[in-house]
C-alpha positions in Angstrom: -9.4 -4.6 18.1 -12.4 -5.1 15.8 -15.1 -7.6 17.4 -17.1 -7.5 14.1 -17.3 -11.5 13.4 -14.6 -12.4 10.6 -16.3 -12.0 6.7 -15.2 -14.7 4.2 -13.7 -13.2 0.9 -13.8 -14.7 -1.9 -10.9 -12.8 -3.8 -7.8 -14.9 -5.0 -4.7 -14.2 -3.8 -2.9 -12.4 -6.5 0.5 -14.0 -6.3 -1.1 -17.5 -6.5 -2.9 -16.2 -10.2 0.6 -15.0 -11.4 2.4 -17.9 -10.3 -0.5 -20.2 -11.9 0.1 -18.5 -15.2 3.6 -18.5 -15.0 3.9 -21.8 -14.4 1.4 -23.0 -17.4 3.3 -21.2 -19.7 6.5 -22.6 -19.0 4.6 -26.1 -19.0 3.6 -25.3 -22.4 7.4 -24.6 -23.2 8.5 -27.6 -22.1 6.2 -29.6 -23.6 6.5 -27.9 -27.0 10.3 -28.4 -26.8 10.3 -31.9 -26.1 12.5 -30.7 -22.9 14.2 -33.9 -21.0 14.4 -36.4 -23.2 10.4 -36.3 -24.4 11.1 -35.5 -27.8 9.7 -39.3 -28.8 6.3 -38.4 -26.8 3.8 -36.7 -28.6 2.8 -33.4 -28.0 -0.5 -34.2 -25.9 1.4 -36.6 -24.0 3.8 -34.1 -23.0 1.4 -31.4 -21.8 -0.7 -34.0 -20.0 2.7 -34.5 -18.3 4.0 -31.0 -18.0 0.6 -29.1 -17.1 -0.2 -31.2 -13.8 3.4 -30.9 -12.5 3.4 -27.5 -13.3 0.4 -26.5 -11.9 1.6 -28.8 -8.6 4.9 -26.7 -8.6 3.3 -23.4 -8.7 0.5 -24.0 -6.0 3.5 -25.6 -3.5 5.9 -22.8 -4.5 3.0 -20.6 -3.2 3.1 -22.0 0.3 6.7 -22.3 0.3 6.7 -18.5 -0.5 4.6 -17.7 2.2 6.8 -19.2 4.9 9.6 -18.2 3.6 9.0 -14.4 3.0 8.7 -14.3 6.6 12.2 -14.6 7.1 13.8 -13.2 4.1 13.0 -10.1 2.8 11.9 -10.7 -1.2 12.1 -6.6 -2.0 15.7 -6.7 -0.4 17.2 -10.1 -1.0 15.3 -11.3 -4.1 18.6 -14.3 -5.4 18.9 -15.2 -1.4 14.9 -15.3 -1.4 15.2 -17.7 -4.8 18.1 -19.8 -3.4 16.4 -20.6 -0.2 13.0 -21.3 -2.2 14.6 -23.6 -4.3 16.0 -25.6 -1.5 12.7 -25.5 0.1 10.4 -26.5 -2.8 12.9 -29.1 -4.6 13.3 -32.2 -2.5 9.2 -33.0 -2.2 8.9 -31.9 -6.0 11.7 -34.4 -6.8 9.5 -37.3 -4.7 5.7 -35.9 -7.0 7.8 -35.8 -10.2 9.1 -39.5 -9.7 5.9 -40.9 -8.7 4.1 -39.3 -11.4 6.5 -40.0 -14.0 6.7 -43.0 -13.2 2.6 -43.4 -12.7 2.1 -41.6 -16.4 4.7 -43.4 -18.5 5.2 -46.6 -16.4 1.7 -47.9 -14.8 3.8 -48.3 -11.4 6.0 -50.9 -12.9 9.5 -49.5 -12.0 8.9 -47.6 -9.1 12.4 -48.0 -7.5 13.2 -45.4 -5.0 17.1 -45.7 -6.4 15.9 -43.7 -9.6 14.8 -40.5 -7.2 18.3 -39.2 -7.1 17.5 -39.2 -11.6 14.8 -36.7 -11.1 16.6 -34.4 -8.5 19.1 -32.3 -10.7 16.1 -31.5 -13.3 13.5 -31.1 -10.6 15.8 -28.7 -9.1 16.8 -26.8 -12.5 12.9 -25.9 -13.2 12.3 -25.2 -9.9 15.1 -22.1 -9.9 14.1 -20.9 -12.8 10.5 -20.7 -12.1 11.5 -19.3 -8.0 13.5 -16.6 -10.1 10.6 -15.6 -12.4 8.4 -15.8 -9.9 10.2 -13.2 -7.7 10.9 -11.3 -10.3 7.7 -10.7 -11.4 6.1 -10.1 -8.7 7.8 -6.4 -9.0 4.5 -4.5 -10.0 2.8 -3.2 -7.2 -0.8 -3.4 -7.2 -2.3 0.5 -7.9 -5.8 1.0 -6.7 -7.9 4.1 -8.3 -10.7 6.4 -7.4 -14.3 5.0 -8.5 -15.9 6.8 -11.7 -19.1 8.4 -11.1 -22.0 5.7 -11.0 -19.6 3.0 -10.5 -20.1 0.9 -6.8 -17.8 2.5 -4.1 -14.9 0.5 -2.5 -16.4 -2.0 -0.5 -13.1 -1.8 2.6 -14.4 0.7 4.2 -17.6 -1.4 5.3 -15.2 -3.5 7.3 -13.5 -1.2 9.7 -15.5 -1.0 13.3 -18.1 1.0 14.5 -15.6 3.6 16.0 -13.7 4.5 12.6 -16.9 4.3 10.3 -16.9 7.0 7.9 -13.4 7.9 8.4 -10.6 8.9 5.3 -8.4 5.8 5.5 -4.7 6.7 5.1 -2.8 3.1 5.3 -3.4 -0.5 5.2 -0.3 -2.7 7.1 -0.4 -5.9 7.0 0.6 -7.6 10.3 0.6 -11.2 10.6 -2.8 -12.4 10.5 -4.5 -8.9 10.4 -4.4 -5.9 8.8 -3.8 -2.8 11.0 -6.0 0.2 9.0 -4.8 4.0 9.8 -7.0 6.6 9.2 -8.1 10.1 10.5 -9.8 8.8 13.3 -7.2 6.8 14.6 -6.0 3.0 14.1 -7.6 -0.8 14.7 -7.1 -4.2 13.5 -9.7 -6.1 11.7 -9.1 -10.1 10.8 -8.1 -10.3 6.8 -5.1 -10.6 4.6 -3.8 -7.6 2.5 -4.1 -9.9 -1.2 -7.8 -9.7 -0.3 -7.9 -6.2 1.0 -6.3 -5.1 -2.0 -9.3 -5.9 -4.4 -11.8 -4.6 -1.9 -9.8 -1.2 -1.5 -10.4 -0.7 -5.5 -12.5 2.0 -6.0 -10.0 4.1 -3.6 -6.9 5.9 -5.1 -3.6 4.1 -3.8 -0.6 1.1 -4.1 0.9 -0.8 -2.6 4.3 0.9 -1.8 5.5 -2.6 0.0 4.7 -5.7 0.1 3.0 -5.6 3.5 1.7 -1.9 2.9 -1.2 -0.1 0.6 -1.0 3.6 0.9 -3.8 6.1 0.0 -2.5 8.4 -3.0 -3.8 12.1 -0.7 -2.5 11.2 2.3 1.2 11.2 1.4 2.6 14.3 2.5 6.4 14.4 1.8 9.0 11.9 0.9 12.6 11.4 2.2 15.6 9.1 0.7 17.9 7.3 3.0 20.2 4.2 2.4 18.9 3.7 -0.6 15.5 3.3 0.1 12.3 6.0 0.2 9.8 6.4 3.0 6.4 8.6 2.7 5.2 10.5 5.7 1.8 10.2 5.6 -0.6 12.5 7.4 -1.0 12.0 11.4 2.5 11.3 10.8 2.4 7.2 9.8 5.7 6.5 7.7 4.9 4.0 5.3 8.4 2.4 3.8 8.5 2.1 -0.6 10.6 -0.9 -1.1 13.0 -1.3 -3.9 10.6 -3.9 -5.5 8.4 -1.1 -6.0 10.1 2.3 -6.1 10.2 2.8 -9.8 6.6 2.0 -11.0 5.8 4.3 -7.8 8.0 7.1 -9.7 6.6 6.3 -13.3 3.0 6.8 -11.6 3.7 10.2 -10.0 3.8 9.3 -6.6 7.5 10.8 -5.7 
């Protein structure tokens, strides 16, 4: 393992920037639309209410996601993967929506816990739509390309050790709280998350071909089929899986 000291990044996580604009946009719809029973509520009043909650919903969802993708495969089971965020994310929703609501239009003045079970069913609604968008969305895999000349270099490689310095990397797997990076001098671990790698590897030509893999685009050297899904042999033999999430922007781009 790498004993280089851990280097902050200051790279967003992807996800969290979709989600975030996801989620304002559909605060936008719901304001514009009056949605709930705020058609008597002008239009700034609603997006002061919408926007917060939305931009709540969306950073919770995130962290929801997080855990939860740990145990449910997104790319295979993307409705079981909504369902299960949905439960998840709804009931402490429900309990910021109330107190809000009830904050924003009512100063604190009616703040009976009875009237929770009021917000649950809508609370609940928005939250399944936006779990399903959010999945579904997320079906673009991130491609990374080859730097133009006079353009800066990818800055990943300065992170790998001593020992693999200089060396063609072939793979980038995420596991858990490190990335494991494969390359023609062998393999190591160095302390980082693959949503940050992923903008550090720009400047290098590859994708993601899962969620928990980036591949380099010249070190794929044949590709088989099997129960439905595709797998890339890489060289030094490294099989890197292509989940269904990604497999057809992977075959619009060329790679199979």
């Amino acid at each position: 393992m790498s004993d280089r000291p851990l280097q902050l990044s200051l790279s967003i996580d992807r996800s969290l920037l979709k989600g975030v604009a996801v989620s304002l946009a559909a605060g936008v719809v719901l304001a514009f639309s009056g949605a709930f029973g705020m058609t008597g509520s002008s239009f700034t009043d609603r997006l002061l209410y919408w926007l917060p909650l939305m931009l709540a919903g969306a950073a919770w969802g995130h962290v929801c996601s997080r855990v939860v993708e740990r145990w449910i495969d997104f790319d295979r089971r993307p409705w079981l993967g909504a369902l299960v965020l949905t439960a998840a994310m709804s009931v402490p929703l429900t309990l910021v929506v109330w107190g809000y609501t009830v904050w924003i239009f009512e100063q604190g003045r009616h703040a009976e816990p009875g009237r929770l079970a009021q917000f649950f069913l809508p609370v609940t609604v928005v939250t399944a739509v936006m779990s399903v968008l959010n999945i579904f969305l997320q079906r673009q895999p991130v491609q990374t390309h080859a730097a133009p000349a006079g353009t800066a270099p990818s800055r990943f490689p300065d992170r790998l050790p001593p020992k693999l310095r200089g060396a063609a990397i072939r793979a980038v797997v995420s596991e858990d709280h490190y990335l494991r990076v494969h390359t023609d001098r062998g393999s190591d671990l160095i302390l980082m998350r693959l949503s940050d790698a992923l903008s550090e590897l720009e400047g290098l030509e590859g994708a993601q071909t899962h969620r928990s893999w980036w591949v380099a685009r010249d070190a794929v050297r044949s590709v088989s089929r099997g129960e439905g899904r595709a797998t890339l042999t890489l060289d030094g033999g490294v099989e890197a899986p292509v989940s269904r999430r990604y497999a057809k922007a992977l075959r619009d781009a060329g790679w199979y």
